[in-house]
N, CA, C and O atoms as a printed pandas DataFrame, in Angstrom:
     atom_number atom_name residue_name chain_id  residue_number  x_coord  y_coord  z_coord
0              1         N          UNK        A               1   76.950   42.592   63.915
1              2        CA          UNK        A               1   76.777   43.500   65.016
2              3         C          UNK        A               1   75.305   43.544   65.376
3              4         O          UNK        A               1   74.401   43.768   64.571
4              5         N          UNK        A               2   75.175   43.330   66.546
5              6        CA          UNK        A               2   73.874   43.143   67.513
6              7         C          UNK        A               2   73.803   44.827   67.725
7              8         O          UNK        A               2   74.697   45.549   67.283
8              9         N          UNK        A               3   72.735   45.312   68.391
9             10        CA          UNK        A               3   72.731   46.582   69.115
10            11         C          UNK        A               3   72.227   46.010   70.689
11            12         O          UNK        A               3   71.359   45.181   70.964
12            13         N          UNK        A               4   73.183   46.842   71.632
13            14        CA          UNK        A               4   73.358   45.979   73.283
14            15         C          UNK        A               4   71.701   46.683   73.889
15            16         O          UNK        A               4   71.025   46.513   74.904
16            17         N          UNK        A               5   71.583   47.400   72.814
17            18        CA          UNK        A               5   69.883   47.324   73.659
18            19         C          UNK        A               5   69.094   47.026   73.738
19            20         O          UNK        A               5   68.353   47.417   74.640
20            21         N          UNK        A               6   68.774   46.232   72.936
21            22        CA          UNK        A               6   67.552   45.511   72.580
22            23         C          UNK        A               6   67.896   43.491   73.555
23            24         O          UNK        A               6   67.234   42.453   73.534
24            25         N          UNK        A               7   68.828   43.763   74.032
25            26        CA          UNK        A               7   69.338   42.985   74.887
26            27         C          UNK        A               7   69.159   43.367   76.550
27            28         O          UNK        A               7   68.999   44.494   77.018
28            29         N          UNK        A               8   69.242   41.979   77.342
29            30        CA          UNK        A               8   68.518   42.207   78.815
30            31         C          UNK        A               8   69.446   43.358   79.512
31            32         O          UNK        A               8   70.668   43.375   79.366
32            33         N          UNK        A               9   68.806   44.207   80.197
33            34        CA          UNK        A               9   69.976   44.659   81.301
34            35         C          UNK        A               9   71.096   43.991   81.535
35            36         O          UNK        A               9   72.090   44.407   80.940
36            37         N          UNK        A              10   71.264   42.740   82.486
37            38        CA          UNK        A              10   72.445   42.444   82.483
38            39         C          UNK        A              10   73.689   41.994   81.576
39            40         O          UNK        A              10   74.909   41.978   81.741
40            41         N          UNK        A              11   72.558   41.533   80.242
41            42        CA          UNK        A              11   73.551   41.630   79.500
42            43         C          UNK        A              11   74.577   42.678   78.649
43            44         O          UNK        A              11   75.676   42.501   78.124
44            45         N          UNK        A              12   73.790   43.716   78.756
45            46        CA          UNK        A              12   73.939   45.178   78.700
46            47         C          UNK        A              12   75.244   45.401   79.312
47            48         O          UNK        A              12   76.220   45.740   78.642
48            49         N          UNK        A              13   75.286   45.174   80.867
49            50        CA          UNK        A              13   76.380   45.390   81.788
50            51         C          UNK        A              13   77.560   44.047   81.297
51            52         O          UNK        A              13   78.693   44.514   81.183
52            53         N          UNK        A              14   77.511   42.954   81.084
53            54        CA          UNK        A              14   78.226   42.255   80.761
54            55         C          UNK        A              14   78.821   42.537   79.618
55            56         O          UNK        A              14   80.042   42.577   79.769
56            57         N          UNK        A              15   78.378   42.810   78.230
57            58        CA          UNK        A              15   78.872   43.392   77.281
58            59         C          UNK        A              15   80.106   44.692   77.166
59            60         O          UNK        A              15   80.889   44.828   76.226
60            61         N          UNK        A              16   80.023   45.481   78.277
61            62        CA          UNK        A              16   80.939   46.288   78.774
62            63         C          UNK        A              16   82.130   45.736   79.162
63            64         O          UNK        A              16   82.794   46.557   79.795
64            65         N          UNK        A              17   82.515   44.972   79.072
65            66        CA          UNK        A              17   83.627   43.973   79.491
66            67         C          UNK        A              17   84.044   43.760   78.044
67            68         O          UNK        A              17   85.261   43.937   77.978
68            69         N          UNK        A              18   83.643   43.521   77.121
69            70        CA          UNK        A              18   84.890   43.045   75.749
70            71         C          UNK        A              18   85.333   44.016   75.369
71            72         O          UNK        A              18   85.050   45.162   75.717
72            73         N          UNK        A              19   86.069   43.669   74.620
73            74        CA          UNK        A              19   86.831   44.943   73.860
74            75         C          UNK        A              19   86.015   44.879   72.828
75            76         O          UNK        A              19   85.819   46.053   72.512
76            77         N          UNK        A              20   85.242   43.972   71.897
77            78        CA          UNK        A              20   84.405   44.234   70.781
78            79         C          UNK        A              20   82.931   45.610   71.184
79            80         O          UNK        A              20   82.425   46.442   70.432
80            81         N          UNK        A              21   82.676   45.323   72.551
81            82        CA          UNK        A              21   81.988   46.793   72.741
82            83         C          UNK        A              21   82.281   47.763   72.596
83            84         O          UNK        A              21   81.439   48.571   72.202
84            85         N          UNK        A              22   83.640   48.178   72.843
85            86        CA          UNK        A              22   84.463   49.094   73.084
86            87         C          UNK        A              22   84.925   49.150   71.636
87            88         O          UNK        A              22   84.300   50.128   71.225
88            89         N          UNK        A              23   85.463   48.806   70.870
89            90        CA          UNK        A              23   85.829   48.697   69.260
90            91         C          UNK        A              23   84.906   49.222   69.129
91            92         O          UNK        A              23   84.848   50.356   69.604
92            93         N          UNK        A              24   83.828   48.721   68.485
93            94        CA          UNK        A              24   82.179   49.591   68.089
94            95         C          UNK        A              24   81.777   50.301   68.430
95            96         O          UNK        A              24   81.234   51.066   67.633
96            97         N          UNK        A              25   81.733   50.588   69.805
97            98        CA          UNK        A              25   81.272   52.104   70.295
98            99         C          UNK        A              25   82.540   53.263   69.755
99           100         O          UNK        A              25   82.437   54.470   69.536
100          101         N          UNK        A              26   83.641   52.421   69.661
101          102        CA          UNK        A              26   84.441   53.982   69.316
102          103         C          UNK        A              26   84.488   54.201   67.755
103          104         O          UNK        A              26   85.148   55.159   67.351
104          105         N          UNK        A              27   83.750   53.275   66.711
105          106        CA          UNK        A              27   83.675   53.389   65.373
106          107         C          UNK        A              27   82.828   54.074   65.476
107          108         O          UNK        A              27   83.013   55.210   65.040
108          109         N          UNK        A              28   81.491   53.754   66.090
109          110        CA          UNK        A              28   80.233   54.631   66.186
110          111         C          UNK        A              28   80.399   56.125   66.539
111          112         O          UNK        A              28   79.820   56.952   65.835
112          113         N          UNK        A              29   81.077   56.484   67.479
113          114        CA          UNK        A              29   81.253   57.736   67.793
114          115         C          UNK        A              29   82.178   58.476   66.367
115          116         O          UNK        A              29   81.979   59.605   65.918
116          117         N          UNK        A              30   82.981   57.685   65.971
117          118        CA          UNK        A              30   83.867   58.143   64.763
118          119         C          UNK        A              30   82.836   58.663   63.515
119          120         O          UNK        A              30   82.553   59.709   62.931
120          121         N          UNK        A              31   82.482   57.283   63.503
121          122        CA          UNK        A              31   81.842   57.618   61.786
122          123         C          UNK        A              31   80.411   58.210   62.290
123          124         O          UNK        A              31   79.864   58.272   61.189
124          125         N          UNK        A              32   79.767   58.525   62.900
125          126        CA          UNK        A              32   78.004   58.998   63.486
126          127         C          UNK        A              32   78.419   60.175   63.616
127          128         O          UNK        A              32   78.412   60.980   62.684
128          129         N          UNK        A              33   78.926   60.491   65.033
129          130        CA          UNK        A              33   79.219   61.358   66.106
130          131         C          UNK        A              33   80.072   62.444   65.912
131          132         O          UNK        A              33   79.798   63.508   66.466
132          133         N          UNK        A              34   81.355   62.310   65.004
133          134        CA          UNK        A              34   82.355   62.984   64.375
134          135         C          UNK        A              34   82.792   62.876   65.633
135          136         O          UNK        A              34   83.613   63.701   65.231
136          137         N          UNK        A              35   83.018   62.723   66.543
137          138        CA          UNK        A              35   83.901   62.294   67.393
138          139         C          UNK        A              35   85.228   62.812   67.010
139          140         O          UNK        A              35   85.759   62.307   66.021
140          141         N          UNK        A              36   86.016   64.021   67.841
141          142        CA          UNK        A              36   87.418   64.473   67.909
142          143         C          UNK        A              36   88.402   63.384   68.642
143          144         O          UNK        A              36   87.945   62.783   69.614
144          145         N          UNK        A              37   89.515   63.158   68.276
145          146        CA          UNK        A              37   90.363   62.673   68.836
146          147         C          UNK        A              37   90.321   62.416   70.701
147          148         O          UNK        A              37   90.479   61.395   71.370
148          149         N          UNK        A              38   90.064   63.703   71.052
149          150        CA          UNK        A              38   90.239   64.346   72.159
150          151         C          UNK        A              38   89.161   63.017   73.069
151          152         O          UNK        A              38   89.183   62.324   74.086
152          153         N          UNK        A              39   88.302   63.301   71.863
153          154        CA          UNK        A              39   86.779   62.708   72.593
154          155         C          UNK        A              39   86.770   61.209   72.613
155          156         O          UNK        A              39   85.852   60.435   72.885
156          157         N          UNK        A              40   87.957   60.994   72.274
157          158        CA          UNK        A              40   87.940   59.163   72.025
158          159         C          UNK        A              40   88.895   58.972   73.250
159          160         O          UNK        A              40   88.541   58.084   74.025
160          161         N          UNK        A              41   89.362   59.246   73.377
161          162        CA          UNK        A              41   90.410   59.213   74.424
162          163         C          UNK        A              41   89.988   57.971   75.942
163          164         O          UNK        A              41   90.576   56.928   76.230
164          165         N          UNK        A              42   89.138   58.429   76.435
165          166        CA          UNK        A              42   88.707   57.331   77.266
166          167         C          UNK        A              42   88.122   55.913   76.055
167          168         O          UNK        A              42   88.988   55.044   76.155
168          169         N          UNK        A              43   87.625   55.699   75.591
169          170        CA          UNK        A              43   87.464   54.217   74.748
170          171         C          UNK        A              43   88.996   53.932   74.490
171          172         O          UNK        A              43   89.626   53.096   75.138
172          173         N          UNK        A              44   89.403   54.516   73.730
173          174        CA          UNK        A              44   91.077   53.929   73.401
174          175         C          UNK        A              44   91.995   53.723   74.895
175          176         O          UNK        A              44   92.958   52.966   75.012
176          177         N          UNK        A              45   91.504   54.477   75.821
177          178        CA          UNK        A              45   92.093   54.130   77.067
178          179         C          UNK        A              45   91.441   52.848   77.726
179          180         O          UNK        A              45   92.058   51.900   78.211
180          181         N          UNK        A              46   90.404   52.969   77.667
181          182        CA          UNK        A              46   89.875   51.206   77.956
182          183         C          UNK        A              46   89.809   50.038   76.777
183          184         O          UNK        A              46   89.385   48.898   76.965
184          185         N          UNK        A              47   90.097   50.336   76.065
185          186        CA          UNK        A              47   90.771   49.197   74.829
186          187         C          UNK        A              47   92.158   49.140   75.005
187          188         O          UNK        A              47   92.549   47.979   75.130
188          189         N          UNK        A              48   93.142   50.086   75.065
189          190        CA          UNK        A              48   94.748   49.949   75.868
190          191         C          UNK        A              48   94.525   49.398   76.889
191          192         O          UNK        A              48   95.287   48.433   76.822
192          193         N          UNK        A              49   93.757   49.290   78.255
193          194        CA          UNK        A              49   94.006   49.155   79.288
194          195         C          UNK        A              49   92.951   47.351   78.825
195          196         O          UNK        A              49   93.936   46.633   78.653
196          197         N          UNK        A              50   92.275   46.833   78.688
197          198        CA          UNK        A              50   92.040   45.764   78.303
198          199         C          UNK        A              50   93.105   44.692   77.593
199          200         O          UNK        A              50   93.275   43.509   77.886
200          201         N          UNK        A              51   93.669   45.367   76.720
201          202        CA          UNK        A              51   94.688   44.896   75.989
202          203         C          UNK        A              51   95.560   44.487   76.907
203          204         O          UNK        A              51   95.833   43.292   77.016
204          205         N          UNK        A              52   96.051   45.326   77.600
205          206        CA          UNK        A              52   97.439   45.077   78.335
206          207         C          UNK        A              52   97.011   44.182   79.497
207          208         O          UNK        A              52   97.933   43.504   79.952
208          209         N          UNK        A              53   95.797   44.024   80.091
209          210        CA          UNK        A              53   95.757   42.991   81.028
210          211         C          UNK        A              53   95.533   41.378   80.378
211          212         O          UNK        A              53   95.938   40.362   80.943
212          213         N          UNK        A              54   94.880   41.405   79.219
213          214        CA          UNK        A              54   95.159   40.791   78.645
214          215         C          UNK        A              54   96.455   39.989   78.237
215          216         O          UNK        A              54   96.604   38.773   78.355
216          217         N          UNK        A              55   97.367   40.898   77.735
217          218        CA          UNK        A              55   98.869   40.534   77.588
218          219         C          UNK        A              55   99.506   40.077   78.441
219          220         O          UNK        A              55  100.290   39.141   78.284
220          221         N          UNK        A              56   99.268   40.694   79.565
221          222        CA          UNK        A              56  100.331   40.425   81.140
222          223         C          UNK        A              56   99.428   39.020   81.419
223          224         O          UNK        A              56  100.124   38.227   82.053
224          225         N          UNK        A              57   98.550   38.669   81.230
225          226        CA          UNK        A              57   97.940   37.660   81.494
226          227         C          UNK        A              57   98.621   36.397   80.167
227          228         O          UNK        A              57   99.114   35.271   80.239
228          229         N          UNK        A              58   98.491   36.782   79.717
229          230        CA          UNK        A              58   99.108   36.053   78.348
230          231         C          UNK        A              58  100.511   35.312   78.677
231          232         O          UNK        A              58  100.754   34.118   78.849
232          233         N          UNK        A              59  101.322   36.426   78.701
233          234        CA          UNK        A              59  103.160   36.601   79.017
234          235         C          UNK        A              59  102.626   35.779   80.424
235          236         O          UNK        A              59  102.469   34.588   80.159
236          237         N          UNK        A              60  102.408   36.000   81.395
237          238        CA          UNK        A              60  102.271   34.652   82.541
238          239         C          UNK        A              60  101.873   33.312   82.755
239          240         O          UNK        A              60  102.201   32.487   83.607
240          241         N          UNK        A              61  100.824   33.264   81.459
241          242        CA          UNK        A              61  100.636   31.787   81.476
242          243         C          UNK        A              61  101.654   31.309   80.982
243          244         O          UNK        A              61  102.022   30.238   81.464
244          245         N          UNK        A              62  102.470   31.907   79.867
245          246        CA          UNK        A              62  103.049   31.408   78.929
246          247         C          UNK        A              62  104.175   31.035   79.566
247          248         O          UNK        A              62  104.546   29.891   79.301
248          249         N          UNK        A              63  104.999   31.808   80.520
249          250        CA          UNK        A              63  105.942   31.714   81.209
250          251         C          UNK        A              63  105.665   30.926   82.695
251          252         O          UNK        A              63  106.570   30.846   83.526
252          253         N          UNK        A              64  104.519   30.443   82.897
253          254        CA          UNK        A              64  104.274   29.345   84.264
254          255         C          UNK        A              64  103.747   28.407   84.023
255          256         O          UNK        A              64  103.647   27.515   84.866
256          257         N          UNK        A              65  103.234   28.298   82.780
257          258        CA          UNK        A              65  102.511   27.400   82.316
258          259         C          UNK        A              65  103.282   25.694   81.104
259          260         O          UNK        A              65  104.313   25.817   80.443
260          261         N          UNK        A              66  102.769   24.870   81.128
261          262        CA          UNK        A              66  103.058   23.845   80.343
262          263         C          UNK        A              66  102.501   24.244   79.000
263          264         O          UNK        A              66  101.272   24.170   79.021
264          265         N          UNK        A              67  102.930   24.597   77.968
265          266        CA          UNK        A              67  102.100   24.944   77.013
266          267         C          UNK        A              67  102.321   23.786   75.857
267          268         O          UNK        A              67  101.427   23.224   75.223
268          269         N          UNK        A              68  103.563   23.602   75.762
269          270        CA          UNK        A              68  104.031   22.923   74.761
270          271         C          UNK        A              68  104.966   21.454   75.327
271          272         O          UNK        A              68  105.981   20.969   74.826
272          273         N          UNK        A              69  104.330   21.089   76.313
273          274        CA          UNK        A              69  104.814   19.515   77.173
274          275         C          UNK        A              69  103.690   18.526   76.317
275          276         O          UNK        A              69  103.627   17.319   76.551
């Protein structure tokens, strides 16, 4: 684990896009922050909502795609 600040601005903003940002920031808030359930709620909603575009992306290649020709 890097820390995203000591990194350029844009990469800063690009990093916001994985889910490994999002994983770590919501450990960090857990184990640092004491972070309530309540308070995680948006990270676990953008790690669900990553996930699942992910998946639907997944389930479509898989089903339009040549995978195993």
């Amino acid at each position: 684990w890097f820390p995203t600040s000591f990194m350029p601005e844009f990469i800063q903003h690009l990093s916001k896009l994985t889910i490994v940002y999002w994983a770590i920031e919501g450990f960090i808030q857990v184990l640092w922050a004491n972070c309530t359930t309540r308070e995680l709620l948006p990270i676990l909603g953008i790690l669900f909502g990553i996930a699942a575009v992910v998946n639907a992306f997944s389930v479509w290649r898989f089903n339009h795609g040549h995978i195993f020709d």
